[in-house]
N, C-alpha and C positions, 0 to 999 in steps of 0.2 A: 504494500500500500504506500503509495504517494507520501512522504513527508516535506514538512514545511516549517519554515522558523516561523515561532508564536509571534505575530502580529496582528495587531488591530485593526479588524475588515470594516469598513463604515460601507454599511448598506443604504443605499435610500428606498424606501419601499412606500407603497402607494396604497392607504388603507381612508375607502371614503372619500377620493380627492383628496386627503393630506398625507403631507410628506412626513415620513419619520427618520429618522437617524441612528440604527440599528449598531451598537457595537459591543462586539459577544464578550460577555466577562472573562477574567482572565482565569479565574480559581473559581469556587462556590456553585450554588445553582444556574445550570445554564441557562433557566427561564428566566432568573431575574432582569426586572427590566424591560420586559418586552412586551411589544403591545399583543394582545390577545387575537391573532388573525394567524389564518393559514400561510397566505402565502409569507410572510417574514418569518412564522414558523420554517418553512419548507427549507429556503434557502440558508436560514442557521445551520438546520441538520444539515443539509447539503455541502454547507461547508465545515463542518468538524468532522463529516464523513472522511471528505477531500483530505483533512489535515492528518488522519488517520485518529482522532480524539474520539473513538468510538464508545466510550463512557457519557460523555457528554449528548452525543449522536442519539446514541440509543433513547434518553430520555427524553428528548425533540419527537423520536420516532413512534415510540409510548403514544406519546399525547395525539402524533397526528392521526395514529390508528384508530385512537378512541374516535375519535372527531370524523372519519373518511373512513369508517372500518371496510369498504368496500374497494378500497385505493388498493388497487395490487400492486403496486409499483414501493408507496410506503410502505407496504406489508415483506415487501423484500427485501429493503433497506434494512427494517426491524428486526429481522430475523440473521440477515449477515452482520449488523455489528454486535448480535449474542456469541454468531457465528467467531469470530474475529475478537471478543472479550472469556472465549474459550468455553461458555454458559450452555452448554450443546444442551442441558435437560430443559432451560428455560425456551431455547429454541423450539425444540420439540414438543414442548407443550401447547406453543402458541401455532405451534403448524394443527395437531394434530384439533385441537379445538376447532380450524378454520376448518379443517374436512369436516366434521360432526357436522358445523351450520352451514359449510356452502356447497361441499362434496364438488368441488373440481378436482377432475382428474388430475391435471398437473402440479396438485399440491402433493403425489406422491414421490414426482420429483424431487421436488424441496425434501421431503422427508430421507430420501434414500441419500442426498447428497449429502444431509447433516449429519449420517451413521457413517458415510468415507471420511468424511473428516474426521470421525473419531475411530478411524480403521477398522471399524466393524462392514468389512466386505460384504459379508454374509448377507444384514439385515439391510445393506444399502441394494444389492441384487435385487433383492424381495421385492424392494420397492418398487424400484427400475419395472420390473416384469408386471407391479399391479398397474403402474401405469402405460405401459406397452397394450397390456392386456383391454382395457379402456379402450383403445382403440377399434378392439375388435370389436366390442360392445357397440360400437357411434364412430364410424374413419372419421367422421368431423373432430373430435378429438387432437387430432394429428396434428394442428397445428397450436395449440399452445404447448402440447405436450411435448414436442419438436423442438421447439422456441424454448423453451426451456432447458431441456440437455444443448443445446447450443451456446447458450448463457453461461453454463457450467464447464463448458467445453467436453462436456462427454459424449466427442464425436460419434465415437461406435454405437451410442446407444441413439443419438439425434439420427443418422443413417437409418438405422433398424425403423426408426419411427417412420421415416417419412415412407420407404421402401413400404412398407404395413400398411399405410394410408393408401400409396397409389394401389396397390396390389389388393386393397380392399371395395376400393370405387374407381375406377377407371375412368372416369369423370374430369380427376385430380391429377397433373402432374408434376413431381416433384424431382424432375431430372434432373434442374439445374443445380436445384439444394446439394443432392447427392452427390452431383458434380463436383461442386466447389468442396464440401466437408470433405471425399475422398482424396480432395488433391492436399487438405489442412492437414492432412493424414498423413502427407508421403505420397500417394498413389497419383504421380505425376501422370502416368498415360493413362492410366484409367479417367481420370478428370477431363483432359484433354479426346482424349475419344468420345468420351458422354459429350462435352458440350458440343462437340462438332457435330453430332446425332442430332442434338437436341435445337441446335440452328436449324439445321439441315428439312429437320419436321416442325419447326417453327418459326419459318423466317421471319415473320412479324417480328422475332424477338435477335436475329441476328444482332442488330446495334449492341443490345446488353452482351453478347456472348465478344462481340468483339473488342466491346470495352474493359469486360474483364480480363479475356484474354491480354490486354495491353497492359493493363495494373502488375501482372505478372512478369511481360516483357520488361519493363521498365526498373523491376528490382532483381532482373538474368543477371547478373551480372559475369554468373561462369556460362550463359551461353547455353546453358544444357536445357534451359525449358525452351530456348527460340530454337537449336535444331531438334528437338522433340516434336514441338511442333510442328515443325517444317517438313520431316518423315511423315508426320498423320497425314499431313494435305496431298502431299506428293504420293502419298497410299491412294486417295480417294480420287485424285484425278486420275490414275493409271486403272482403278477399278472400274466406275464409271464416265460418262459420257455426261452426266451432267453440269451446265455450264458455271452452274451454284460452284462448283470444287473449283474452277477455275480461277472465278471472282472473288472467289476467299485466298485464294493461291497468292491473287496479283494484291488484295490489300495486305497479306502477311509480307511480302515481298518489300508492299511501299513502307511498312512499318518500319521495317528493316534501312531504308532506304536505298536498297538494293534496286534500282529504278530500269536497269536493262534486264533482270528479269522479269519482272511486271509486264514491261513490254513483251515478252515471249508470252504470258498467257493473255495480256490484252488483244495481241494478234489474232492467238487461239479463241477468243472469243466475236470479235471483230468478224470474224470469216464464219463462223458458224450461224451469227445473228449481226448481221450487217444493219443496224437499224437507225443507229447514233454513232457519233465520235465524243460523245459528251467522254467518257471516261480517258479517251485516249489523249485528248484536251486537258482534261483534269491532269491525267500524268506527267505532260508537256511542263505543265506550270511547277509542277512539284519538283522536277527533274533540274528547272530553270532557279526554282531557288536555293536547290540543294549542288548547285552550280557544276549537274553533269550534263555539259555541252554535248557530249557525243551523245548519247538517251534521246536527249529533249530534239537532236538533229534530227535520229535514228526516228523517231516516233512523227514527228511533222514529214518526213520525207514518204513514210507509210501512209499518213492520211493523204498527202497528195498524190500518191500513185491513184486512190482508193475515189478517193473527192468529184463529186459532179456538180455540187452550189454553186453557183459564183462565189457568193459570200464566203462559203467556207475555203476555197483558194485563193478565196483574195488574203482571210486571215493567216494561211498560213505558207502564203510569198511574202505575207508582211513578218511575222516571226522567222522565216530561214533569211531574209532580208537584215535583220536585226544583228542576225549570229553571225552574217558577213560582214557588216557592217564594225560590230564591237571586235573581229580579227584581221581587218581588213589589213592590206600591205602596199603600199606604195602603188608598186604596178598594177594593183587589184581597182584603184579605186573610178578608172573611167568603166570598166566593165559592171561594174555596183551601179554605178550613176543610170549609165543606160539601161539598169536588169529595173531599177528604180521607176525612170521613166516610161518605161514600157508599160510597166502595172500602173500605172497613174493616167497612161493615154486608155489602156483598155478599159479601167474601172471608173476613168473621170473624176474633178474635181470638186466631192461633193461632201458631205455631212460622212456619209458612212466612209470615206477612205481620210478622214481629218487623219491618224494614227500612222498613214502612209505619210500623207504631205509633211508631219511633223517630223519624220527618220528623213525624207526628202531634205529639210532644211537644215538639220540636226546633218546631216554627210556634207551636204556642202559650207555649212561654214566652220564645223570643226575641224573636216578634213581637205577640202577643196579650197579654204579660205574664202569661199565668197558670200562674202558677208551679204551687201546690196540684196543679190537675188533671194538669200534665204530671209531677209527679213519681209521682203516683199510678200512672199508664199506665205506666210504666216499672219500677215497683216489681214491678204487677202481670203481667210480662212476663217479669223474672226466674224467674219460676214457672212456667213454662213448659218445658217437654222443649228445652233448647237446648244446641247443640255448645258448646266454649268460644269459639270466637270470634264466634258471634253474642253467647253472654253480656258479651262483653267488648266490643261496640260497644254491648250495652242498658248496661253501666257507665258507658262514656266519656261518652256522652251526658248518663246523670243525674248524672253528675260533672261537664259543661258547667252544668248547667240549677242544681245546687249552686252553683258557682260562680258566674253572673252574678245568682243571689240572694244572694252575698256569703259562702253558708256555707262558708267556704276548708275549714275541716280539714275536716268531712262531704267535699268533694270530693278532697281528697289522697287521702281512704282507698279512695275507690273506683279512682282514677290507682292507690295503689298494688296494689291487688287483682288488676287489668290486668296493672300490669308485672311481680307476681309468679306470675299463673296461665299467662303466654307468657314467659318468661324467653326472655333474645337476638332475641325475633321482633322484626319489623317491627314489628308491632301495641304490645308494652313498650317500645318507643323513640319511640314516639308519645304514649304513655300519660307515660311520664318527662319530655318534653318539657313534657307540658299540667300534668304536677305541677309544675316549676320554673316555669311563668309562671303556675302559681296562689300560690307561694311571692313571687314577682314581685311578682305583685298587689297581695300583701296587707301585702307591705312588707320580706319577711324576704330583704332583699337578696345578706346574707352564703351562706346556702343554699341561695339561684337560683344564683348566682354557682357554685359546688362544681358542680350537676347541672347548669349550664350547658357548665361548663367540659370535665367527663366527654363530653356530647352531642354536641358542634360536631368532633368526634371520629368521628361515626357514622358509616357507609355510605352512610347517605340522604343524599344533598345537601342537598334543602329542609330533614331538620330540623338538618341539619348546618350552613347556612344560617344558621335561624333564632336555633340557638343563638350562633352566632358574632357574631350582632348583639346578641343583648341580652348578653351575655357583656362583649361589650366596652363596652355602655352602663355597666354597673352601673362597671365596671373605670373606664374614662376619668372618670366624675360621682362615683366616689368618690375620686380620687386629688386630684382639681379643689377638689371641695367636702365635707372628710369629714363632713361634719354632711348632708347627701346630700337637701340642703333641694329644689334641682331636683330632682332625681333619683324622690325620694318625689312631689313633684306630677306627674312625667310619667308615673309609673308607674297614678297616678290617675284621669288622663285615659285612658290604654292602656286601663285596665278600661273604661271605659266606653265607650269605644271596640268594645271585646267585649263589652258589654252590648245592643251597635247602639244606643246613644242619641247618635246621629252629633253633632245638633247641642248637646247637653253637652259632649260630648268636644274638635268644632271650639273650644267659649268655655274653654274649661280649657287647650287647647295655646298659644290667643292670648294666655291669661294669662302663659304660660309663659316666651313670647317677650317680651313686656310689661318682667316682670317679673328676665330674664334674658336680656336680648340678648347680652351679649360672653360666655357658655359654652358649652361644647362641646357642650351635649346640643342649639343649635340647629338641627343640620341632620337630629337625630332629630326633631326637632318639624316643620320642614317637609317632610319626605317624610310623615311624620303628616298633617298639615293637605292636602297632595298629595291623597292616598289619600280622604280625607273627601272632599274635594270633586270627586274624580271618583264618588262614588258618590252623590252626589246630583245628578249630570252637570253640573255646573258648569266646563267643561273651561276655559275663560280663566281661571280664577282656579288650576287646577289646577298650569296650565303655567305661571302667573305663580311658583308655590313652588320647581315643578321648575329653572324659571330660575336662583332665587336660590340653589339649591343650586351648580346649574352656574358661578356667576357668582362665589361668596364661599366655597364648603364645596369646591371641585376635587378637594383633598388628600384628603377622605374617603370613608367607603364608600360611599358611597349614590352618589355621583356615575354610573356605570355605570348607576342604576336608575333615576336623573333622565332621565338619554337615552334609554333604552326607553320609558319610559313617556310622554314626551313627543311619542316619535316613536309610540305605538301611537295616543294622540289624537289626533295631525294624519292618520294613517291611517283609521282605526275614524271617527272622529265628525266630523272637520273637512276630509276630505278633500282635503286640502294633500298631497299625492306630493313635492313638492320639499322640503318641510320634514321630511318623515318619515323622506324619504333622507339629508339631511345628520344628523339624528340617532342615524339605524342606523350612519352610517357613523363616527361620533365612538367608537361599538364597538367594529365592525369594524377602525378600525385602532389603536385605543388604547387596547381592554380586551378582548384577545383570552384572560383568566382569565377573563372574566363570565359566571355561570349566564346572561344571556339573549343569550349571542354566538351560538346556535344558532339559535334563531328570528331574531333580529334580522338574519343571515345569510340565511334564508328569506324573512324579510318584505321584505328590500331586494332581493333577486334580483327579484321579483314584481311591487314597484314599477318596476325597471329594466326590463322587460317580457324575463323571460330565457324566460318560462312560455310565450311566444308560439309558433305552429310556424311 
């Protein structure tokens, strides 16, 4: 039982419209003092229960019995703190009275549980069996009688009950009960099988089976309940033909976030019942945020083989258009432009392709520099019959496209347009974000700093995140240096940075370092200089940064993101397994706060081969 340092709980309790100020004595009688009402009753007992003060408890409990003798809930309370004051014959008196006047079955429970506690096996059996026995008399029975050895934890005998019940009225099923207490038991496959049965014939109830199923997943931590489960499915798909095994195949899969197998039964399903792509859409997205480009490729490239809408091919030249666009390569970018244009001549410039025109303006002036035309196309778009929140992604954009031409206030006003036409959404705490790092930019530190400070506060992690790193840039490089001499040139480099003039921004960070090696903003310049040069895939020199972070900056924030990203390149690109492991694991056991201890969790189970069957 719970204990707790004696302290004075001041309760306010509501008796008749007025307020009382309940505080339980320290010594003497625990009623003294108190107003004569249930409920301030209740919650005294309830907390000297809590406190483990079960001397005091009990005579709270006394009174509320007398008062509510019909209260089953008090009448359990009553009886566990005799239980737990060692009093088993007063317990048992009081049990054995309430059978005489109310003859519920499941008070034989109670009675067989207070004979194990005093290890009399024998007369607690007895008991067990009278109320078993009940059952047969009424299956209605079964469920407090059930409910009860559950409360006790005496699984075997809670099993027996319900088994009795359904086996008495077929009416009743109690599969999942059984399911779950057998797995409370040990009996991993046996549970795992029943509930799969028990979807399988009740799919109304699938969502419950799956959510359980996930409460499970998520405390695996050796792996052995996800490939357990993984055998039962891949039993049942190879058994039958039913598309149900499939669909459960491809969510256990997405659980996992194993995303290219999902794909192999979304296929499998796709072709059998070609009816929708809703699903195969849905995995798109999943695949896109869990940042596996090859999947998300693999599965848009399927539905366009597949695809007859318009609509639905124009969405998904717009998404493979997207994933060229974020790798695109120098020599790549006239064949983009015109794969671009081409879908914008066949679909026209209208409400439903805004998503098109805005990657349209978004290529040419991040990557084509032309400004003029892309601000044009965006202007001209505005005009357009649009909801607010398409308007308000054609804003954001030419509030990017303002900005990495320099015109800060032109783009503040559109940021602020954003976050005042979606006030609280999602969408205005994005909008507010890219307003304080265009204030950032352009140097007005003091008022990044304010809308940083508000942000790092949000819901969103990443921009909650985000703001918390420069927040604390601006903070540490101004207290350092108030003339904020760093601070203004890394903020210069950043820009350009977000201008994608990668290699400006690499000779501006170098400078940085050059010109300021012993201050704090060095370990924001090398996850900087990191970051550049994984995107021109220069992964030695990458991990040479990450290194120096891990090796000189420990104390700081970034270290956490030094080891991820170190270890996703010796994954991803250098195919070193043993380096990537001890990375993920520098995480895993040392930065179990980290936004990337979830993946870094996944990515290492996978190298450990936990995925195998």
């Amino acid at each position: 039982m719970k204990k707790i340092a004696r302290l004075l709980l001041l309760l306010t309790v509501s008796v008749w419209g007025q307020e009382y100020t309940v505080t339980p004595p320290i010594g003497g009688n625990p009623q003294a003092h108190m107003p004569q009402n249930n409920t301030a009753n209740e919650y005294l007992a309830q907390n000297y229960f809590d406190r483990g003060e079960f001397d005091k408890a009990v005579v709270m409990y006394d009174e509320l019995v007398k008062r509510q003798p019909n209260n089953y809930q008090f009448f359990q309370k009553q009886i566990a703190c005799y239980q737990q004051l060692k009093q088993f014959d007063k317990a048992e008196e009081v049990i054995q009275s309430r059978i005489t006047r109310l003859k519920y079955p499941n008070l034989y429970v109670e009675l067989g549980y207070n004979y194990q506690l005093q290890k009399q096996q024998d007369k607690a059996d007895k008991n067990y069996r009278i109320a078993l026995d009940k059952i047969k008399e009424n299956p209605n029975n079964v469920y407090t009688i059930a409910r009860d050895f559950e409360q006790k934890v005496l699984l075997a005998q809670a099993v027996e009950a319900y088994t009795l019940g359904q086996n008495l009225n077929p009416q009743i099923n109690f599969d999942y009960q059984i399911a779950l207490l057998q797995g409370q038991m040990g009996n991993i496959d046996f549970m795992i099988q029943s509930l799969l049965d028990y979807a399988f014939k009740n799919p109304s109830n699938l969502v419950l089976v799956q959510n359980q199923l996930n409460r499970f997943l998520a405390e695996d931590h050796t792996k052995v309940f996800a490939d357990t489960l993984r055998k039962s499915l891949l039993l049942k798909t190879q058994k039958t033909q039913e598309l149900f095994w499939n669909e459960f195949m491809s969510w256990f899969f997405i659980s996992q976030k194993e995303y290219g197998k999902a794909f192999i039964q979304e296929k499998a399903i796709y072709r059998r019942n070609p009816e929708s792509f809703n699903n195969l859409f849905n995995l798109v997205r999943l695949a896109s945020q869990d940042n596996d480009r090859e999947t998300e490729r693999a599965v848009l490239n399927f539905i366009l083989e597949h695809a007859t809408q318009s609509d639905v091919i124009l969405d998904v030249n717009y998404n493979l258009l997207q994933l060229d666009v974020e790798d695109a390569k120098k020599e790549e970018y006239l064949i983009i432009a015109d794969r671009i244009n081409k879908l914008l001549d066949a679909h026209g410039y209208t409400a439903s392709t805004v998503k098109l025109q805005i990657l349209k303006a978004h290529f040419e002036a991040f990557y084509l520099k032309q400004f003029p035309s892309a601000i044009q196309l965006l202007q001209k778009a505005l005009e357009l019959p649009l909801n607010t929140y398409a308007k308000a992604d054609v804003k954001l954009e030419l509030a990017d496209i303002l900005l990495i031409n320099e015109k800060f206030n032109q783009a503040i006003i559109y940021y602020a347009q954003v976050e005042s036409d979606l006030e609280n959404d999602a969408v205005a705490h994005e909008a507010n974000l890219k307003m304080a790092k265009a204030n950032y930019f352009k140097g007005d530190f003091e008022w990044a700093k304010k809308q940083f400070e508000v942000l790092k506060s949000t819901t969103s992690q990443l921009i909650a995140n985000d703001a918390l790193e420069l927040y604390l840039l601006i903070t540490d490089n101004t207290v350092e240096d108030s003339t904020q001499v760093a601070l203004k040139k890394f903020a210069r480099a950043d820009f350009l940075l977000f201008q994608n003039k990668n290699d400006d921004a690499l000779t501006a960070f170098k400078e940085i370092l050059a010109q300021h090696p012993s201050e704090s903003i060095t370990d924001d310049v090398l996850i900087k200089m990191a970051e550049i040069y994984e995107r021109k895939q220069l992964y030695p020199e990458a991990l040479g940064h990450y290194q120096q972070i891990i090796e000189k900056h420990n104390e700081e924030i970034f270290i956490d993101e030094a080891y991820f990203f170190s270890a996703e390149i010796y994954r991803k690109y250098l195919n070193d397994t043993d380096k990537a492991k001890a990375f993920y694991e520098k995480i895993l056991f040392n930065h179990p706060d980290s936004i990337y201890f979830v993946d870094a969790q996944l990515n290492y189970r996978k190298l450990r081969g936990d995925n195998n069957l």
